[in-house]
N, CA, C and O of each residue as an XYZ file, in Angstrom:
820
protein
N      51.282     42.733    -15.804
C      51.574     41.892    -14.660
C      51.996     40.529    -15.166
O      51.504     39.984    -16.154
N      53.224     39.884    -14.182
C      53.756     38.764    -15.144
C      54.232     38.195    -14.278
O      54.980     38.825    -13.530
N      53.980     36.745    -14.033
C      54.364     35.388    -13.311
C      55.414     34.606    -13.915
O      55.314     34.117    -15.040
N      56.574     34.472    -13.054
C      57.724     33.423    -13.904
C      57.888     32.335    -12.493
O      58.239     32.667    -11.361
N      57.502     30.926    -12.994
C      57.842     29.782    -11.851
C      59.518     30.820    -11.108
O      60.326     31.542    -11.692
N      59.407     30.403     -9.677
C      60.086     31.209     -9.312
C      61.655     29.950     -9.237
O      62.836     30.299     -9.234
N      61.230     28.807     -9.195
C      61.738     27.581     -9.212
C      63.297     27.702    -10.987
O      62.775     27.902    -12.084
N      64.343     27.612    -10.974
C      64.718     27.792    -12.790
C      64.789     26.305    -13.236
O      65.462     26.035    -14.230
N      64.244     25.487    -12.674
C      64.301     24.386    -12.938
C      62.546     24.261    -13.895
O      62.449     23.296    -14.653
N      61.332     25.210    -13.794
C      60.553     25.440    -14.707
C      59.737     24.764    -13.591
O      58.869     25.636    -13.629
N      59.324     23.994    -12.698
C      58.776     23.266    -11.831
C      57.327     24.325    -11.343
O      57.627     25.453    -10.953
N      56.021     24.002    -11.369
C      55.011     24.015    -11.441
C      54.132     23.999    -10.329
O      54.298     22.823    -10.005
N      53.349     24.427     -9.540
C      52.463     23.716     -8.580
C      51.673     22.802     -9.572
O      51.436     22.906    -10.775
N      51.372     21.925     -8.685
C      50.870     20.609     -9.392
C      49.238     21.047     -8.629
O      49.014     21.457     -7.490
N      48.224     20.748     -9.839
C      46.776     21.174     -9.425
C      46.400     19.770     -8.257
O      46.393     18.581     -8.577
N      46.206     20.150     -7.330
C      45.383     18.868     -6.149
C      44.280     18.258     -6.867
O      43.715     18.404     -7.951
N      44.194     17.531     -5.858
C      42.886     16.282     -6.484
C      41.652     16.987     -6.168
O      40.582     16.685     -6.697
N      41.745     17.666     -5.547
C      40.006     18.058     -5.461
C      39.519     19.286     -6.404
O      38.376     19.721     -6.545
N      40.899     19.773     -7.089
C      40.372     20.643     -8.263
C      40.339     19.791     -9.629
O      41.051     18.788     -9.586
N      39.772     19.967    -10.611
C      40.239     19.761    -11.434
C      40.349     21.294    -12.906
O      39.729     22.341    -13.095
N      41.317     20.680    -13.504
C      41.454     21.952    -15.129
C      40.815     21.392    -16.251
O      40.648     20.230    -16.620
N      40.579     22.202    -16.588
C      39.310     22.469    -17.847
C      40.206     22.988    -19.157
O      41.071     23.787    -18.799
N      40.204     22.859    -19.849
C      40.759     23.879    -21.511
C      40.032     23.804    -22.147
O      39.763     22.654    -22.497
N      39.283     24.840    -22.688
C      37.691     25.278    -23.873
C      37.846     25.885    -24.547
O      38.397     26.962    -24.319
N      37.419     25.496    -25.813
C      37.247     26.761    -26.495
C      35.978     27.580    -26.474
O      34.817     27.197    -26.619
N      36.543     29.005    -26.224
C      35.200     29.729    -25.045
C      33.767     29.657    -26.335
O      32.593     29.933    -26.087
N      34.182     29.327    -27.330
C      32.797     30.075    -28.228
C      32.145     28.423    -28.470
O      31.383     28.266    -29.425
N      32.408     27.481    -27.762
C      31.850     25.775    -28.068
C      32.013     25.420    -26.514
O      32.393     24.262    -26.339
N      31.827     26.101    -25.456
C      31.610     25.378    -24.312
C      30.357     24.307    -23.752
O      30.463     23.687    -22.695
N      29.288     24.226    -24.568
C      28.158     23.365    -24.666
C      28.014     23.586    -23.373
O      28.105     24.730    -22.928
N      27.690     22.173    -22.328
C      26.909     21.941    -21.117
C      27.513     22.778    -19.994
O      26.990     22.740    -18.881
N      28.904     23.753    -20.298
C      28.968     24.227    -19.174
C      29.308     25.832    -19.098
O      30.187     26.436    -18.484
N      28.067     26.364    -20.127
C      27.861     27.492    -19.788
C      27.048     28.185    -18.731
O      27.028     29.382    -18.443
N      26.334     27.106    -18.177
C      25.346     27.656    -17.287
C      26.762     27.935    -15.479
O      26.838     28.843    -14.652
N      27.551     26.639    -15.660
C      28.771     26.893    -14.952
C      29.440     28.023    -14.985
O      29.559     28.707    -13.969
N      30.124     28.476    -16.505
C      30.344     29.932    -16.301
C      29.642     31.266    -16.192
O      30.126     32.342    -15.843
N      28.513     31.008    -16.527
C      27.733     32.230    -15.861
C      27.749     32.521    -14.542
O      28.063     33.653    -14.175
N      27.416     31.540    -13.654
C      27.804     31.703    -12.292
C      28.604     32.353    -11.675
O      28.596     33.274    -10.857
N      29.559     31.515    -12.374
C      31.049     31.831    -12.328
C      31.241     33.803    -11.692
O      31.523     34.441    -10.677
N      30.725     34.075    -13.601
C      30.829     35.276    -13.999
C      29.877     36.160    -13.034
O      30.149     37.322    -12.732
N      28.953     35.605    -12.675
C      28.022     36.862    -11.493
C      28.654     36.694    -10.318
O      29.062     37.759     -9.855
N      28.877     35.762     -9.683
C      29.960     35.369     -8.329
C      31.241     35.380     -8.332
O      31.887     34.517     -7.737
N      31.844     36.449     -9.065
C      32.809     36.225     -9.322
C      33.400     37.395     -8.299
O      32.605     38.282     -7.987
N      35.080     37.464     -7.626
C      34.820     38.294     -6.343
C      35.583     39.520     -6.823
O      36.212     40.199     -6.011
N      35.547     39.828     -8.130
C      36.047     41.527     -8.727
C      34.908     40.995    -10.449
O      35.381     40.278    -11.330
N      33.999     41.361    -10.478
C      33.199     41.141    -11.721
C      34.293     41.486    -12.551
O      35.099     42.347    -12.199
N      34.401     40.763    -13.834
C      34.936     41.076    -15.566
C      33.574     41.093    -16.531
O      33.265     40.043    -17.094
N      32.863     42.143    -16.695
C      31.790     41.829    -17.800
C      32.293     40.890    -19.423
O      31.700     40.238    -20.282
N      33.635     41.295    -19.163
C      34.231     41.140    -20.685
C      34.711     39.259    -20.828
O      34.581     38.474    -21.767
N      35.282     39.088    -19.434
C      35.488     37.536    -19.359
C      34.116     36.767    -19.303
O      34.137     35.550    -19.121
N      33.078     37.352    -19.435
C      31.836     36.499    -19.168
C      31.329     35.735    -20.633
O      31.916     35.888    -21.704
N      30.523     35.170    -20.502
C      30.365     34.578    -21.875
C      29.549     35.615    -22.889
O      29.897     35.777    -24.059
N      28.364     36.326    -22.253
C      27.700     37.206    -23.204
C      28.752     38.177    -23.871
O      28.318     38.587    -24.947
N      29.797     38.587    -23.610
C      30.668     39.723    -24.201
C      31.477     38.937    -24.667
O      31.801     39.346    -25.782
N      32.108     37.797    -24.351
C      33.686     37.641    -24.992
C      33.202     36.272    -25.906
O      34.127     36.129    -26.705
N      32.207     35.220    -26.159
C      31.698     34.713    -27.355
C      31.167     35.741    -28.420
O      31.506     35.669    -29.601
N      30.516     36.474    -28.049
C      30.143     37.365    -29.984
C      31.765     37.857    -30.304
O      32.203     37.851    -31.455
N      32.444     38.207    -29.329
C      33.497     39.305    -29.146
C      34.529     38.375    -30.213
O      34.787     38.740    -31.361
N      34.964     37.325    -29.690
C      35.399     36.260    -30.111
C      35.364     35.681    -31.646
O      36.272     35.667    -32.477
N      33.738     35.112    -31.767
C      33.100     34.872    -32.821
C      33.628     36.314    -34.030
O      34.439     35.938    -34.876
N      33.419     37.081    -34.073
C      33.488     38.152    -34.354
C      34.873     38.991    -34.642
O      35.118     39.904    -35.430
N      35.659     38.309    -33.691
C      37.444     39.009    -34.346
C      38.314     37.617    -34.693
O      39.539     37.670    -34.810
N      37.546     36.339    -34.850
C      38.413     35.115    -35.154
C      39.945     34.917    -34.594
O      41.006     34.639    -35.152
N      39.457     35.269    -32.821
C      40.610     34.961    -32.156
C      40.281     33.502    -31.677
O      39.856     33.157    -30.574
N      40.722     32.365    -33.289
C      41.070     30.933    -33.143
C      42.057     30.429    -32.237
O      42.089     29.206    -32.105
N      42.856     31.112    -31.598
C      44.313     30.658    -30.934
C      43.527     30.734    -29.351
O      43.941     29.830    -28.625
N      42.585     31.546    -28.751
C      42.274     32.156    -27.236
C      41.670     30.605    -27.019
O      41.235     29.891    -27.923
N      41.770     30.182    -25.255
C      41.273     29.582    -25.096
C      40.450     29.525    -23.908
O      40.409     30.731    -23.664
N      39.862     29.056    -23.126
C      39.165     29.344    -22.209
C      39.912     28.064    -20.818
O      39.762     26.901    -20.444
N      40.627     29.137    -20.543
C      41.431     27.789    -18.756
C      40.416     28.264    -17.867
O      39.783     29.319    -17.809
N      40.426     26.874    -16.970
C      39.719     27.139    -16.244
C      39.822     26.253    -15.317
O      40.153     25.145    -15.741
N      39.574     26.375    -13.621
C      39.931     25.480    -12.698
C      38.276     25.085    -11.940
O      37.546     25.897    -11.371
N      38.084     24.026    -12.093
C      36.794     23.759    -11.051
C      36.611     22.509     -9.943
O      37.436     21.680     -9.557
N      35.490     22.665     -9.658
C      35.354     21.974     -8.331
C      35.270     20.371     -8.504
O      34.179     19.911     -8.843
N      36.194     19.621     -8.323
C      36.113     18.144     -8.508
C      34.812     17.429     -8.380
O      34.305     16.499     -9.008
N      34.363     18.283     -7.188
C      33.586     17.081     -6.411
C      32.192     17.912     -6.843
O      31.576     17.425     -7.791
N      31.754     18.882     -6.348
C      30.335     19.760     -7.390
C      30.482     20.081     -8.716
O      29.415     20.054     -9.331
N      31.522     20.399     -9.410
C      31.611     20.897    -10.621
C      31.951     22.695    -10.957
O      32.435     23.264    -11.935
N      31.461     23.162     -9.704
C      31.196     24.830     -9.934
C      32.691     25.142    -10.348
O      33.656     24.482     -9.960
N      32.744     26.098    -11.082
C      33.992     27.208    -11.406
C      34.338     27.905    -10.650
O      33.565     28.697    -10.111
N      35.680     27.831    -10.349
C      36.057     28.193     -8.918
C      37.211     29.486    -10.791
O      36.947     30.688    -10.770
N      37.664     29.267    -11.327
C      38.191     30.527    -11.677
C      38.450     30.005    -13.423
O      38.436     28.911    -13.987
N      38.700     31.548    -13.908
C      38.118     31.124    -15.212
C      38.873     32.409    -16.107
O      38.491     33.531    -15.779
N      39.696     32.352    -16.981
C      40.103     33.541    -18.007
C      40.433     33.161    -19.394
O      41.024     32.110    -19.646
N      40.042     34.043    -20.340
C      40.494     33.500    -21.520
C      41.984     33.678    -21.828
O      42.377     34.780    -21.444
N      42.783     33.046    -22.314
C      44.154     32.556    -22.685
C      44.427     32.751    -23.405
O      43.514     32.499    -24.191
N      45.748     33.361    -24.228
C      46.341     32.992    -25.454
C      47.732     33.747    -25.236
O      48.019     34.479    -24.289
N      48.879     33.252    -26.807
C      49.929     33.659    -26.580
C      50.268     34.801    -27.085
O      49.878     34.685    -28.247
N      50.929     36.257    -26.949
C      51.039     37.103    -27.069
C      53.047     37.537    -27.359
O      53.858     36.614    -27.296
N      53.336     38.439    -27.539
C      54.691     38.961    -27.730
C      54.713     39.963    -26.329
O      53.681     40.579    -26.064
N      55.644     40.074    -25.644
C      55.448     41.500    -25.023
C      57.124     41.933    -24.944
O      58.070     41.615    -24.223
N      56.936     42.738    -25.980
C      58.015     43.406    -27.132
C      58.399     42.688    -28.547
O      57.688     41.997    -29.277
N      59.793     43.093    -28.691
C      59.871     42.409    -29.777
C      60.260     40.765    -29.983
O      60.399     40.168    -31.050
N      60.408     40.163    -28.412
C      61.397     39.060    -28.628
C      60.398     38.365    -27.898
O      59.747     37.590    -28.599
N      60.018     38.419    -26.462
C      59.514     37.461    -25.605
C      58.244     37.006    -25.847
O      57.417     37.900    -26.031
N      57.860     35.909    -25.899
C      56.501     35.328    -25.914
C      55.839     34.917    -24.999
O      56.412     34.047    -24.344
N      54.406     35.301    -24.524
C      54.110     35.000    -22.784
C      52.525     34.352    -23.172
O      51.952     34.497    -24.252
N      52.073     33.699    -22.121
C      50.614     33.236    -21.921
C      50.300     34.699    -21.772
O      51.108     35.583    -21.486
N      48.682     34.864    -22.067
C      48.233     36.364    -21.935
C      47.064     36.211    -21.927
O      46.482     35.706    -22.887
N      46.423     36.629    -20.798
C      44.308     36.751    -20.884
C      44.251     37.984    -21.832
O      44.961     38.982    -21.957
N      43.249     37.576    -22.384
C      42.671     37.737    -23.604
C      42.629     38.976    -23.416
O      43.028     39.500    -24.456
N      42.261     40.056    -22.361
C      42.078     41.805    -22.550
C      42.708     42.291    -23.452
O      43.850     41.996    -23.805
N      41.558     43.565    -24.162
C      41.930     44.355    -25.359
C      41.369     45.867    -25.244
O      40.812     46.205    -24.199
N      41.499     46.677    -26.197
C      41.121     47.992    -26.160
C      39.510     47.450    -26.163
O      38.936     47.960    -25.201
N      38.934     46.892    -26.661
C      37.776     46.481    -26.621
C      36.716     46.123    -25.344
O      35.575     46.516    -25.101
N      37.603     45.222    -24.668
C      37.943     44.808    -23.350
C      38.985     44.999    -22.369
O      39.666     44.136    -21.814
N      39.007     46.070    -22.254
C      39.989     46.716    -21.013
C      40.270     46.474    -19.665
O      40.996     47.185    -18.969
N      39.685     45.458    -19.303
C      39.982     44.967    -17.816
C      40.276     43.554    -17.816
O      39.637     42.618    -18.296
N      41.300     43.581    -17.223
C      42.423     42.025    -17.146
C      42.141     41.005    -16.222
O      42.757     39.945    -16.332
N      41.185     41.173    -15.197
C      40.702     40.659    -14.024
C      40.080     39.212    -14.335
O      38.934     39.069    -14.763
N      40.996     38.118    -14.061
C      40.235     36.631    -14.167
C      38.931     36.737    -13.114
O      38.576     37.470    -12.192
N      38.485     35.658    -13.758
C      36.947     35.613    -12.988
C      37.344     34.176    -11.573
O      37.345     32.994    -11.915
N      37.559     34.480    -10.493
C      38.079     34.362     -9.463
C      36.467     34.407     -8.482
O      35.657     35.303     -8.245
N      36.555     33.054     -8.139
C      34.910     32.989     -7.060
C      35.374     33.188     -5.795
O      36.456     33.156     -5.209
N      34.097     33.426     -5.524
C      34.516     34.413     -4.063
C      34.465     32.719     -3.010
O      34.564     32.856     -1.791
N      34.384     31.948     -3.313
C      34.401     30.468     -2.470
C      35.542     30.071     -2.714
O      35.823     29.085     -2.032
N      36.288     30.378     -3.346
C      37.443     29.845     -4.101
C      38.507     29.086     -2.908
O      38.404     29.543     -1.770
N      39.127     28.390     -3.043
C      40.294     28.123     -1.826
C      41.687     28.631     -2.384
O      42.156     28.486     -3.513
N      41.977     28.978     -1.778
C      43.382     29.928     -1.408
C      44.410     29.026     -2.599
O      45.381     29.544     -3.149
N      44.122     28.126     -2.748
C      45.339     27.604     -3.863
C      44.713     27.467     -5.139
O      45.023     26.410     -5.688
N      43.881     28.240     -5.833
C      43.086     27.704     -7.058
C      44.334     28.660     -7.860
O      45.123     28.152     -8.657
N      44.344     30.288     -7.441
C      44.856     30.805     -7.953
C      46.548     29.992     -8.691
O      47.105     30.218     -9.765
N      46.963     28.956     -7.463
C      48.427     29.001     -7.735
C      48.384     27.818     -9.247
O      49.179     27.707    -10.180
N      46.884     26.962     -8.890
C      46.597     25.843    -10.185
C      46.385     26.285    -11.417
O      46.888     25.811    -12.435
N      45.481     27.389    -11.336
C      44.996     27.918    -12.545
C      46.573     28.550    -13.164
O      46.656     28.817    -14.363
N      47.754     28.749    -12.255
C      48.719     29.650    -13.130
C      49.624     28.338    -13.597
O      50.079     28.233    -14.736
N      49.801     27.440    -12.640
C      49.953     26.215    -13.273
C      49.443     25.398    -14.517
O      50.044     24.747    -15.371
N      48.361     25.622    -14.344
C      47.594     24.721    -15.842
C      47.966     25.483    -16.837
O      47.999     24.844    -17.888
N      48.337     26.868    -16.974
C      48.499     28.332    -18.084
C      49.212     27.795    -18.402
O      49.102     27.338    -19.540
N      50.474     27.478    -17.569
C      52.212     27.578    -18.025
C      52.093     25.722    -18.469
O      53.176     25.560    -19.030
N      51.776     25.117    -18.481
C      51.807     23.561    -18.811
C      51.038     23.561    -19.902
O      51.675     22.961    -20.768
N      49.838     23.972    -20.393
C      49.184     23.870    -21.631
C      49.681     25.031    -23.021
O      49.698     24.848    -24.238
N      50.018     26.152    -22.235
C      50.858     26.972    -23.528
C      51.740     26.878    -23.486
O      52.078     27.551    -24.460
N      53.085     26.316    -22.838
C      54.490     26.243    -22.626
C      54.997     27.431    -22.849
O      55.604     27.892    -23.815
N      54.574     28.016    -21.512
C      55.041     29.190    -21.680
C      55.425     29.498    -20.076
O      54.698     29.082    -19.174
N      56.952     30.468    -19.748
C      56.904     30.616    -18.332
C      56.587     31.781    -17.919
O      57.063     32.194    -16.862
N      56.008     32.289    -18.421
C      56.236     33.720    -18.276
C      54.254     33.830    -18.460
O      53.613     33.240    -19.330
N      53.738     34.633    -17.503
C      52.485     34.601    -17.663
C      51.753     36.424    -17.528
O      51.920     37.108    -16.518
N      51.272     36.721    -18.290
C      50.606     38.177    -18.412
C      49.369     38.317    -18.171
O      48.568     37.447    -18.516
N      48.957     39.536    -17.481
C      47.333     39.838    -17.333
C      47.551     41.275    -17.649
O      47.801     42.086    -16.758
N      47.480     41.526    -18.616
C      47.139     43.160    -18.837
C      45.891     43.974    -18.927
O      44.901     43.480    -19.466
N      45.853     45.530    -18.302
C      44.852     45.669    -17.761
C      43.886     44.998    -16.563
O      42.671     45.075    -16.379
N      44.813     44.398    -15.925
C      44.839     43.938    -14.523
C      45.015     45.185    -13.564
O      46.102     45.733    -13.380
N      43.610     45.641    -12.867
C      43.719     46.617    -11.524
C      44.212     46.148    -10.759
O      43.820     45.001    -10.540
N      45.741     46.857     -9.567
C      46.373     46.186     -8.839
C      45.669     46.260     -7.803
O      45.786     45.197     -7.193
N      44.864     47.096     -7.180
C      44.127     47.429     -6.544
C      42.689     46.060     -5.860
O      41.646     46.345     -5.270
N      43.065     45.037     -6.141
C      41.840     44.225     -6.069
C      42.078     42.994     -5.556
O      43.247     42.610     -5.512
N      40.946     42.090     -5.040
C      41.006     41.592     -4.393
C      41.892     40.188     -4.852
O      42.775     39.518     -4.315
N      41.295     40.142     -5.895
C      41.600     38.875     -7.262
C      43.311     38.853     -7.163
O      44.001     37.887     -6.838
N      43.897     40.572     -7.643
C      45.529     40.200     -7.617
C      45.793     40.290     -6.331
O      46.471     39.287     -6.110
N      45.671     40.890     -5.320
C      45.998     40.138     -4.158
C      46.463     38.925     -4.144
O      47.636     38.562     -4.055
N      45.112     38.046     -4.274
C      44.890     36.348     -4.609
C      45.936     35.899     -5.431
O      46.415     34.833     -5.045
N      46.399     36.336     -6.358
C      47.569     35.821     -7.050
C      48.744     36.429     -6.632
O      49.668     35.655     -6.380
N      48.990     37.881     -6.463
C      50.680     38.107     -5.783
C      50.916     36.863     -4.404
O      52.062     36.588     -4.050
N      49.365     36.024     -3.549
C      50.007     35.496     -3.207
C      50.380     33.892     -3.350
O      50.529     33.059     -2.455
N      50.448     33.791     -4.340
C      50.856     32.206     -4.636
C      52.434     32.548     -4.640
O      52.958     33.450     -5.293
N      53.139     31.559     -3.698
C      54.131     31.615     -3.375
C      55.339     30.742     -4.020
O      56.520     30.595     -3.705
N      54.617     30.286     -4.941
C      55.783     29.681     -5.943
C      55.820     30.101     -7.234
O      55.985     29.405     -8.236
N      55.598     31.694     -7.133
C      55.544     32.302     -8.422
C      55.856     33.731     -8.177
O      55.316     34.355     -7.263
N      57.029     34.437     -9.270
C      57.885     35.827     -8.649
C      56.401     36.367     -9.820
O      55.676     35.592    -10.443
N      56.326     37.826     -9.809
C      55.456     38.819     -9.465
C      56.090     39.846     -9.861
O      57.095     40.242     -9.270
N      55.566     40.472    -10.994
C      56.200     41.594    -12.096
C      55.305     42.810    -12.013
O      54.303     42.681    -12.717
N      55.356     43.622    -11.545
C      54.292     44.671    -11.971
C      54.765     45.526    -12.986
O      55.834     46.137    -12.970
N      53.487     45.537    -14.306
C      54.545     46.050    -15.693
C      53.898     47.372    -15.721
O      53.309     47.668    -14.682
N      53.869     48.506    -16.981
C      53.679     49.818    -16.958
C      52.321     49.657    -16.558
O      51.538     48.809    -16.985
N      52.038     50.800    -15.447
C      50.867     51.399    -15.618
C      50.417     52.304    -16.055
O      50.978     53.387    -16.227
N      48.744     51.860    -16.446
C      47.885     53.033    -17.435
C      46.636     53.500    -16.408
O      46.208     52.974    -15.381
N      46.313     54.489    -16.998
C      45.016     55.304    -16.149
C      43.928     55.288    -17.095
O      44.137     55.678    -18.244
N      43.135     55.002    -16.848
C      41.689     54.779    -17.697
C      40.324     55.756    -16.694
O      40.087     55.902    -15.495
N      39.607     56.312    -18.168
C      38.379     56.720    -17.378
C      37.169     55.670    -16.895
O      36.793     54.968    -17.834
N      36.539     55.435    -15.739
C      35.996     54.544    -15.359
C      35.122     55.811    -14.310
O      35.190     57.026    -14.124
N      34.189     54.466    -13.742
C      33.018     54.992    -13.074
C      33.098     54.032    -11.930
O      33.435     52.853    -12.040
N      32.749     54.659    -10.780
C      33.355     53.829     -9.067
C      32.696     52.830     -9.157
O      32.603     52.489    -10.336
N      32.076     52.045     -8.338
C      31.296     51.118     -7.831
C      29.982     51.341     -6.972
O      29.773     52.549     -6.867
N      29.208     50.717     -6.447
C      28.408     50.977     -5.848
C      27.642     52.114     -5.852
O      27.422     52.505     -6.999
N      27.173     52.762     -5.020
C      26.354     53.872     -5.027
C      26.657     54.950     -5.562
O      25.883     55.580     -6.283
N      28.158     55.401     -5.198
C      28.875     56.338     -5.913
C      28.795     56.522     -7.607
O      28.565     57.587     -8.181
N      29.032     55.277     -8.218
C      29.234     54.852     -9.435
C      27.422     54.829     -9.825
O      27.184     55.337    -10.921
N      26.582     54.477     -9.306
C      25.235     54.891     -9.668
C      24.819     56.193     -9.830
O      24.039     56.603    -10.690
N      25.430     56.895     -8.878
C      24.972     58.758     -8.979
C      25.735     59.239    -10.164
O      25.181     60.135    -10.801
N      27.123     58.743    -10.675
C      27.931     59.216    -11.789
C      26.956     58.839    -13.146
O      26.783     59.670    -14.037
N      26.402     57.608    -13.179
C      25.744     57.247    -14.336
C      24.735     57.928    -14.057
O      24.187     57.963    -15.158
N      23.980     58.596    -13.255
C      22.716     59.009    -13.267
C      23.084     60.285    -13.633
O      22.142     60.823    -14.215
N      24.232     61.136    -13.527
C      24.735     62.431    -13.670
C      24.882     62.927    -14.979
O      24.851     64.041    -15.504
N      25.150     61.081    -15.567
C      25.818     61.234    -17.004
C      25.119     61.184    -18.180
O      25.436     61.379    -19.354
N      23.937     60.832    -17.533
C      22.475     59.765    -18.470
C      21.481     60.363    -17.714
O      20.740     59.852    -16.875
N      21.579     61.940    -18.259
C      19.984     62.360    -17.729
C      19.603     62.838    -18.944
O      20.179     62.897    -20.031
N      18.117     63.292    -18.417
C      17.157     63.327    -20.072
C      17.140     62.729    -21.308
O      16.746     61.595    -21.580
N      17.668     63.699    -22.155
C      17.379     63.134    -23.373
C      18.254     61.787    -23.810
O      17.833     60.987    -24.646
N      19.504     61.654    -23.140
C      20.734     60.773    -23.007
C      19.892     59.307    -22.686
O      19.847     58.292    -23.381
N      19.291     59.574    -21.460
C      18.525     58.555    -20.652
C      17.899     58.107    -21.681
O      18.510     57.150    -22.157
N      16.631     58.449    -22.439
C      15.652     57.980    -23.706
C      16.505     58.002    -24.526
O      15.836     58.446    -25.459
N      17.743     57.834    -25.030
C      18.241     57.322    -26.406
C      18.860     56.267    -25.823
O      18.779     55.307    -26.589
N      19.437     55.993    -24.833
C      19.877     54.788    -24.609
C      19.423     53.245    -24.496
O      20.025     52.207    -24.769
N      18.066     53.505    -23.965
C      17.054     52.119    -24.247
C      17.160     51.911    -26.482
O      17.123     50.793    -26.995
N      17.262     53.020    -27.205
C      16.604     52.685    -28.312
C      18.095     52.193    -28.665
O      18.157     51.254    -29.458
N      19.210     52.674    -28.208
C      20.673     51.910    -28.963
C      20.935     50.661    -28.064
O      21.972     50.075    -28.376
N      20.350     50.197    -27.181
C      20.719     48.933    -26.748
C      19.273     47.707    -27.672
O      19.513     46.501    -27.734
N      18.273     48.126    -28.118
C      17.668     47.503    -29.209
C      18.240     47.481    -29.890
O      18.251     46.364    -30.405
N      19.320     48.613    -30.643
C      19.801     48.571    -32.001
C      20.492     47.433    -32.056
O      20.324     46.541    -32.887
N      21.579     47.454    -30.834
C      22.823     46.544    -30.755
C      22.298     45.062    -30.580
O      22.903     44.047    -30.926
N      21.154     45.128    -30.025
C      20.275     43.875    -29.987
C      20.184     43.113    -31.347
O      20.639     42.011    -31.654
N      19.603     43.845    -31.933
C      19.359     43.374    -33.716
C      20.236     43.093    -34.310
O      20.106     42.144    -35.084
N      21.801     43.935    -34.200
C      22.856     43.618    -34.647
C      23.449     42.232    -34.184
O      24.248     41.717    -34.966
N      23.129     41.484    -32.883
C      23.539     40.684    -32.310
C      24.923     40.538    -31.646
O      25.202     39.516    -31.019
């Protein structure tokens, strides 16, 4: 999925005064992680992977020095109104685009988007992307079209709207449905080895 100012003059929504933009580097955010956690549980399509517990070790760990952490928040409280990690990518052999961070690792493209959010955060946050990486062209791969979040962005209206190849992934529903599948999948002996490999991974850190 890919955003080009729809404007060829390169022209931007300009972020309002009552938001302001953030640029972090996600693995040194100091005083405002307790902000993105929030973020990340209130967020109105969850990303486990954009949250800080998965994508700092994740991070730390594959020395992606270039990713950065954009982010749009509330002027006047502070809360994180939306939040994805950043960086620049190829998509082929020639073009170079802004790109949230999703990987085989992390397979879901979904910015962390609050469910309080006001209707124009989406169009700032794609603004602040394209002004801090100079880049016009903006990617979310592994982005479900299906959701509430791209909704939220197909509609910012000063930005054309690419839908690129789609892939099919195995996944598990939501809600109740998605509880009976894990319970289907993780019975007995499955069930008791799984508490002892989430210690393991514990120790490993």
């Amino acid at each position: 999925m890919i955003h080009e100012p729809a404007d060829a003059s390169g022209h931007s929504p300009l972020v309002e005064d009552a938001l302001e933009p953030l640029v972090l580097d996600p693995c040194t955010v100091g005083g405002n992680l307790d902000a993105w956690r929030k973020l990340s549980t209130n967020a109105l399509d969850p990303n486990p992977f954009f949250g800080p517990d998965f994508l700092i070790p994740f991070l730390e760990n594959t020395g992606k020095s270039g990713v950065r952490l954009f982010v749009i928040r509330c002027g006047k409280t502070g809360d994180w109104l939306m939040a994805a990690p950043m960086g620049r990518r190829r998509l082929g052999l020639v073009v170079s685009a802004a790109s949230s961070w999703a990987t085989e690792y992390g397979p879901l493209g979904t910015p962390l988007l609050s469910v309080e959010a006001p209707k124009n955060v989406p169009a700032a946050f794609l603004a602040l992307t394209a002004e801090k990486t100079r880049r016009p062209l903006i990617a979310f791969p592994y982005l479900p079209f299906e959701s509430a979040t791209t909704r939220a962005i197909e509609n910012t209206g000063d930005w054309s709207f690419r839908r690129g190849p789609v892939s099919m992934r195995a996944s598990h529903a939501a809600g109740a449905e998605g509880e009976a599948q894990f319970a289907r999948a993780f019975s007995g002996k499955r069930r008791k080895e799984l508490p002892r490999l989430i210690r393991r991974l514990s120790r490993e850190g």
